[in-house]
C-alpha positions as CSV (number, residue, x, y, z in Angstrom):
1,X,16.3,40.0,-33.2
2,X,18.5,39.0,-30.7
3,X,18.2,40.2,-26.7
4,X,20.9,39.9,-24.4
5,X,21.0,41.0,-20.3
6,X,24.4,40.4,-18.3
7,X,25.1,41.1,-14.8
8,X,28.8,42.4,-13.7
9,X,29.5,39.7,-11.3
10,X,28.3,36.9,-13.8
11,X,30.2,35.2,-17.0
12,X,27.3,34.3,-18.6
13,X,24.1,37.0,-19.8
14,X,21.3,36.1,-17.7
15,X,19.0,36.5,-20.7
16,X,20.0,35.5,-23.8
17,X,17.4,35.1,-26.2
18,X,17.0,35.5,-30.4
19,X,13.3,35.5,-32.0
20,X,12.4,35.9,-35.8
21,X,11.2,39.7,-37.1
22,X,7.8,39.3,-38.7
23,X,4.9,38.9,-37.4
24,X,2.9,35.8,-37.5
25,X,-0.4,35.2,-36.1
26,X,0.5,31.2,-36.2
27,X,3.8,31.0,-34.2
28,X,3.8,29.8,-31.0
29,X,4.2,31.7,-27.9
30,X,7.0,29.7,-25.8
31,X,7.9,30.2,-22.2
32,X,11.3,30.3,-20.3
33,X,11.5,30.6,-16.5
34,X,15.4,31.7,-15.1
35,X,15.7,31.0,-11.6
36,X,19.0,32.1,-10.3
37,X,20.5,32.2,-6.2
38,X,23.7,32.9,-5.7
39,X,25.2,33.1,-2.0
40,X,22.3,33.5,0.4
41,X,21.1,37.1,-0.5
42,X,21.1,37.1,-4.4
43,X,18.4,36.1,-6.4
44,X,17.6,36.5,-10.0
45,X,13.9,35.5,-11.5
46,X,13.1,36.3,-14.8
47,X,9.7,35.1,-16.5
48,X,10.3,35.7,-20.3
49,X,7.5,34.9,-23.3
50,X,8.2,35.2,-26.5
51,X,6.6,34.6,-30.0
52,X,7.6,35.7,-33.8
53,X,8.4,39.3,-33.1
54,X,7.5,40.1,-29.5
55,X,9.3,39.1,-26.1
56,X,8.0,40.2,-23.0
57,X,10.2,40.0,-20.1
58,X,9.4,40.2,-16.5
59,X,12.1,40.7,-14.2
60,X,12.9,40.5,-10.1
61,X,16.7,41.0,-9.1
62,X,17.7,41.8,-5.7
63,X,21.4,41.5,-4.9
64,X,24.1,42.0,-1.9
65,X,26.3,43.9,-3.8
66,X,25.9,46.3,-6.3
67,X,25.9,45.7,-10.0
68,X,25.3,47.1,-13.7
69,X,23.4,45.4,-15.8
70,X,24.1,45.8,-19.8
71,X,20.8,45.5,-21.6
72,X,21.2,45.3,-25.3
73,X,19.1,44.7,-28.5
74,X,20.4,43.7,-31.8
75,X,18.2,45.5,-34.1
76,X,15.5,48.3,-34.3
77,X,12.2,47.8,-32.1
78,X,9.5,49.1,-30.4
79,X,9.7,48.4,-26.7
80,X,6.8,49.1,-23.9
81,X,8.9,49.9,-20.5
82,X,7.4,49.5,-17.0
83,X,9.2,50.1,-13.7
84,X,8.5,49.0,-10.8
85,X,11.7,50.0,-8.5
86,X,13.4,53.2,-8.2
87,X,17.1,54.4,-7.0
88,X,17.9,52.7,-10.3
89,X,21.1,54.8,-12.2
90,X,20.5,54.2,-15.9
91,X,23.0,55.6,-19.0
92,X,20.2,54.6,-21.6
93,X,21.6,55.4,-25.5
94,X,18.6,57.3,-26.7
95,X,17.7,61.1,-26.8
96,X,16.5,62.2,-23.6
97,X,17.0,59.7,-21.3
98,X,16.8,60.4,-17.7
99,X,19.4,59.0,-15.5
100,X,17.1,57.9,-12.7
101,X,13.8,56.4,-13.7
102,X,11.4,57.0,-11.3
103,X,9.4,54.2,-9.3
104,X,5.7,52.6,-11.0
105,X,6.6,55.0,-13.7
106,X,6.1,53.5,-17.8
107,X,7.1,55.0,-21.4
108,X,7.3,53.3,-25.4
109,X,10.2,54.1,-26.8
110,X,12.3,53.1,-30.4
111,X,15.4,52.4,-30.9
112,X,16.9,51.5,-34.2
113,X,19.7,49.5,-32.0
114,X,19.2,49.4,-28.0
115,X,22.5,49.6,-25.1
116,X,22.0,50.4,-21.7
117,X,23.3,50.3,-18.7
118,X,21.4,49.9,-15.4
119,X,23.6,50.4,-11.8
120,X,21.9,48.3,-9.3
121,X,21.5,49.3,-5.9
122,X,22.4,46.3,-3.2
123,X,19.5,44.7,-1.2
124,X,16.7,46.4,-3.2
125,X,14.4,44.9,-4.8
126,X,14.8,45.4,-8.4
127,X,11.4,44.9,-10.8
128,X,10.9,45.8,-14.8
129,X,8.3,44.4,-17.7
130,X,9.6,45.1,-20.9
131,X,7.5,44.1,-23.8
132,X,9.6,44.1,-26.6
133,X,8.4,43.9,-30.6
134,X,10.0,44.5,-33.6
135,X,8.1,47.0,-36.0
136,X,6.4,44.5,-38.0
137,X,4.4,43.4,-34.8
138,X,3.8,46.6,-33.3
139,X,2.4,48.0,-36.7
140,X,-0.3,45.2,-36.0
141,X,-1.1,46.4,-32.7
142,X,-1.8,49.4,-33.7
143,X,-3.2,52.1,-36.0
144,X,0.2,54.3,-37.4
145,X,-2.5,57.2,-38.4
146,X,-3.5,58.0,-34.3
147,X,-2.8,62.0,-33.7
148,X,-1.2,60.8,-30.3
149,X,0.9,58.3,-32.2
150,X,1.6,60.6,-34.8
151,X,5.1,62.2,-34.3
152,X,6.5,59.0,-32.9
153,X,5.1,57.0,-35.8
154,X,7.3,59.4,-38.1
155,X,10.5,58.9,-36.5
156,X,9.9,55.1,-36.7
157,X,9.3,55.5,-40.3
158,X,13.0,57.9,-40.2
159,X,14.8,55.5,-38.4
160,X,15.4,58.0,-35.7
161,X,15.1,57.0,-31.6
162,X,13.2,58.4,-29.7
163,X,10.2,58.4,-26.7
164,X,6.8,58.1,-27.0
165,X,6.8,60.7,-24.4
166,X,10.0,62.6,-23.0
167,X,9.4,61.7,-19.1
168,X,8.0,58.3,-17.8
169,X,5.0,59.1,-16.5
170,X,3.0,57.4,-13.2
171,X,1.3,54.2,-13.9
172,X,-2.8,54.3,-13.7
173,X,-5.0,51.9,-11.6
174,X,-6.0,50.7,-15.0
175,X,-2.1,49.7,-16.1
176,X,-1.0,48.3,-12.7
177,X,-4.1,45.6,-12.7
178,X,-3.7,44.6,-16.4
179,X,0.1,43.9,-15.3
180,X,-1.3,42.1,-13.0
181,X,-3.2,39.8,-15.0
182,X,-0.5,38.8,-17.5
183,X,1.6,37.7,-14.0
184,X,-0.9,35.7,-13.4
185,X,-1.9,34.2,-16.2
186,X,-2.4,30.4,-16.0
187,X,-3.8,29.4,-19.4
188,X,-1.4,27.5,-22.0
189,X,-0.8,27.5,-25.2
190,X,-2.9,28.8,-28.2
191,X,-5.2,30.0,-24.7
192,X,-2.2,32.0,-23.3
193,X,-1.3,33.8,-26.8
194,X,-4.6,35.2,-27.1
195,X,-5.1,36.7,-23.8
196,X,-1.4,37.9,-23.8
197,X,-2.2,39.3,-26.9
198,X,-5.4,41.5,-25.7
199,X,-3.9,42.6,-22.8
200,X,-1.3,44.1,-24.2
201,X,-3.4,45.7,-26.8
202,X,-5.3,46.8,-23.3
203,X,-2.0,47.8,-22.1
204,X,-0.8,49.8,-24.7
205,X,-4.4,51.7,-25.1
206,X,-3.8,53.0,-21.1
207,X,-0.3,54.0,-22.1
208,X,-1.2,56.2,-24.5
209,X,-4.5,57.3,-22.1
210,X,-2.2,58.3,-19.8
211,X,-0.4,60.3,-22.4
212,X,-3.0,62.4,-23.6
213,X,-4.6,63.2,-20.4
214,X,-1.6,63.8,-18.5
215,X,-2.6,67.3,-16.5
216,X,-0.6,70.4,-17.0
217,X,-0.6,71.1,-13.3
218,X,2.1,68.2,-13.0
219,X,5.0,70.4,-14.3
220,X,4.1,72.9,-11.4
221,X,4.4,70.6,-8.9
222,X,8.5,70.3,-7.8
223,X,10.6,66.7,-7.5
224,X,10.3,66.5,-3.8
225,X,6.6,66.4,-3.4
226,X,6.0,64.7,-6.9
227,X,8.2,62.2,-5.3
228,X,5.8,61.6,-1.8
229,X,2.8,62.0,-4.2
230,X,4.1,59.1,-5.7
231,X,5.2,57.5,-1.9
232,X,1.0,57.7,-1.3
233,X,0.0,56.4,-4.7
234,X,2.2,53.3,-3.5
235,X,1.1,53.2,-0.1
236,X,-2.9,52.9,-1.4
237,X,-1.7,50.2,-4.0
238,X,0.0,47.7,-1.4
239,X,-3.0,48.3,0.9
240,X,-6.3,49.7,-0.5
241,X,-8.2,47.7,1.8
242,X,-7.1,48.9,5.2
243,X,-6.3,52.5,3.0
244,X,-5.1,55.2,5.7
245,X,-7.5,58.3,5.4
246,X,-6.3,61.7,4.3
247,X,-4.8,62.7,7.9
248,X,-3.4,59.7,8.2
249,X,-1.4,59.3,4.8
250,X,-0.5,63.0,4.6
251,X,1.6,62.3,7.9
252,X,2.9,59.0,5.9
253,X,4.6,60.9,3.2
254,X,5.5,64.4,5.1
255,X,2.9,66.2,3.1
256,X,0.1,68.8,4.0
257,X,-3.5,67.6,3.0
258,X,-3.7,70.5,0.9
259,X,-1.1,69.5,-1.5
260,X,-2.2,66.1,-1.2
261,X,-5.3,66.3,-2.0
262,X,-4.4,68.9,-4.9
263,X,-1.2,67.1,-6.3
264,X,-2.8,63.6,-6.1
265,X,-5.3,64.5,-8.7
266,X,-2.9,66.5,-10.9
267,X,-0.5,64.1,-11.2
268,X,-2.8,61.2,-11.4
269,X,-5.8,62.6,-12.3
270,X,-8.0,61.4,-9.9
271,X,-9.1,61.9,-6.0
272,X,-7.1,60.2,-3.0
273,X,-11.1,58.6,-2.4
274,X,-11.8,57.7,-5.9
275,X,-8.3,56.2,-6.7
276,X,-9.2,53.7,-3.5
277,X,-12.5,53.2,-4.8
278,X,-11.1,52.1,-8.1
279,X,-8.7,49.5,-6.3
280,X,-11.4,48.1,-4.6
281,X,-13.7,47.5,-7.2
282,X,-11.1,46.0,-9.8
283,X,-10.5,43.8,-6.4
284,X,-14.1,43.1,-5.9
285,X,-14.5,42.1,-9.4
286,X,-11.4,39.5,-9.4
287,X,-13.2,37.8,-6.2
288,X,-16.6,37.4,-7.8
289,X,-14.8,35.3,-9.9
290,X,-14.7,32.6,-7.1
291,X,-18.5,31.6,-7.3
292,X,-18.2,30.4,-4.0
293,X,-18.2,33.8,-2.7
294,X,-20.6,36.0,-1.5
295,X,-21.0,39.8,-1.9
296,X,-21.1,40.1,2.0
297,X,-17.5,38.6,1.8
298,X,-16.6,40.1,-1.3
299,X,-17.3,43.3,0.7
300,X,-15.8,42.4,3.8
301,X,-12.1,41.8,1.7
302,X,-12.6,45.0,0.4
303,X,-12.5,46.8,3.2
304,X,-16.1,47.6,3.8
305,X,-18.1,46.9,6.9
306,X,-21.4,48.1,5.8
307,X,-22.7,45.8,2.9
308,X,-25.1,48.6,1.6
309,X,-22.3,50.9,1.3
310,X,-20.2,48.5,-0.6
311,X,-23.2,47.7,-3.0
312,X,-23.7,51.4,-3.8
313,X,-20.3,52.2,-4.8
314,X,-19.9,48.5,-6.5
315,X,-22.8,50.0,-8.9
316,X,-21.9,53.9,-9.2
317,X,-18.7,52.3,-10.6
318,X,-19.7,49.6,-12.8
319,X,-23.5,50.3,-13.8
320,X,-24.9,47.3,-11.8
321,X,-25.3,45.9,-8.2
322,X,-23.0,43.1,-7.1
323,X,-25.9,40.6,-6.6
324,X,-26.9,41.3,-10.6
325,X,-22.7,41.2,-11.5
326,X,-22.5,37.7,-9.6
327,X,-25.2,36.1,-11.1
328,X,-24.3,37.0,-14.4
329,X,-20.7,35.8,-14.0
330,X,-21.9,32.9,-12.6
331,X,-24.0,32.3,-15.6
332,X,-20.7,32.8,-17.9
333,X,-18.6,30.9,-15.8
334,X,-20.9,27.7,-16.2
335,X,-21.8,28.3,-19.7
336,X,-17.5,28.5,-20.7
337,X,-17.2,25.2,-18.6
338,X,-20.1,23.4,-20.8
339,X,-18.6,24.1,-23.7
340,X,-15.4,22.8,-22.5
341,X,-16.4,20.1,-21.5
342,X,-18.8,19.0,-24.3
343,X,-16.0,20.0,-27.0
């Protein structure tokens, strides 16, 4: 399978890259980095890992001028799409493709042989993951039998392209923090292969969440508020701790608290104050990592002032106070390191 990217303004792809078909759970997962300034303004950063059969590739652009990007894929493939930027002007050569892909929006689609063209918009920051397999691999991810997979499953098996789902669809608390950790990843090797590995098993289990729970209110709601109900969704992300009450962020995205309040949990399928909960306890988790920190601190970088209300919600949401969760990752976190060390 071969992958290619090219920018208009540059003689040479950006991403070139060709991997084998098959899967195999012995090949080694290698790692490029492309690091590219031109002028002053432009820059071009690209993280790509690939293995026999999968390439994930995690991309920043932001440019001076606009540009189209030609995206192509040699052969058929299963590929998991998440964006990150909007204003983006796509002519995508699959069945109903949109021509603007929304912002934190993700989809699976297959394509027996993938072209596309992406007009980017000068001095905006541009950001995809694209986790791309060929069939053999994905049919090792995953179950071909599941109901939700069903009727995609078929057209794979026919050869014929098509979505997973026909819109791209808001990404979940869940799918935004498991992005998160493969950014960040800092193990090597065999280490990194696994965990890459699980989380996007992880990953592809909240896609197709996502999919089946979607509400049927969301097609009631029109384009212009769907579009400031995604605004606030962004707004909490970047800042859950210092998150702007209901007043506040309804003023933020031109919106009445009535339809945000309604159209947040259609479209998302959760409260404004749960979805900041959630944020903060997926935070609070990550810090505990740090043994050196405490839960009064923990709390504090959450956002909460009261300890005791911190500790309540820590254990309505995970099953267990944040003294209890501490000492017990403590107690992993020293029992891993023995074993690395002694083996």
């Amino acid at each position: 399978m071969k992958i290619k990217s090219k920018l208009s303004a540059h003689e040479k792809p950006i991403i070139n890259i060709e991997i084998k078909d098959h899967y195999d759970p012995k090949s080694i997962l290698t790692e490029e980095i492309i690091d590219i300034k031109k002028e002053e303004t432009d820059e071009i950063k690209s993280h790509i890992l690939s293995t026999d059969g999968m390439v994930l590739i995690d991309t920043r652009i932001c440019l001076s001028k606009s540009q189209t990007d030609v995206f192509e894929i040699n052969e058929e493939c299963v590929v998991m799409d998440f964006v990150n930027s909007g204003n983006i002007e796509t002519n995508i050569e699959l069945p109903e493709s949109d021509k603007y892909i929304k912002e934190s929006t993700h989809n699976i689609f297959y394509t027996t042989k993938f072209k596309a063209t992406y007009t980017i918009p000068a001095f905006e920051q541009v950001n995809y993951l694209a986790i791309i397999f060929s069939k053999e691999f994905y049919y090792n991810i995953i179950n071909e039998d599941w109901k939700v997979h069903e009727k995609f499953s078929k057209n794979i098996h026919l050869k014929k392209s098509s979505y997973l789902t026909n819109k791209y669809i808001p990404f979940t608390p869940a799918i935004q923090w498991i992005i998160s950790e493969i950014r960040n990843c800092n193990r090597k090797g065999a280490l990194k292969k696994m965990f890459l590995e699980t989380k996007i098993r992880e990953l592809l289990i909240h896609q197709l969440e996502a999919i089946i729970t979607q509400p049927g209110q969301k097609d009631k709601i029109d384009d212009e508020d769907y579009s400031k109900l995604l605004e606030a969704k962004l707004i909490l992300e970047k800042d859950y701790v210092h998150a702007p009450n209901l007043t506040e962020l309804s003023r933020m995205i031109s919106l009445n608290e009535f339809k945000l309040k309604k159209g947040f949990k259609a479209c998302f399928g959760t409260t404004v104050k749960s979805f900041i909960i959630k944020l903060r306890m997926e935070y609070a988790k990550e810090l505990f990592k740090d043994k050196a920190s405490t839960v009064s601190e923990v709390a504090y970088k959450c956002g909460y002032k009261d300890i005791s209300h911190f500790s309540a919600a820590f254990k309505s949401f995970y099953g267990s106070s944040p003294q209890k969760f501490k000492s017990n990752w403590d107690y992993i976190y020293f029992w891993i390191t023995g074993i690395l060390i002694f083996s």
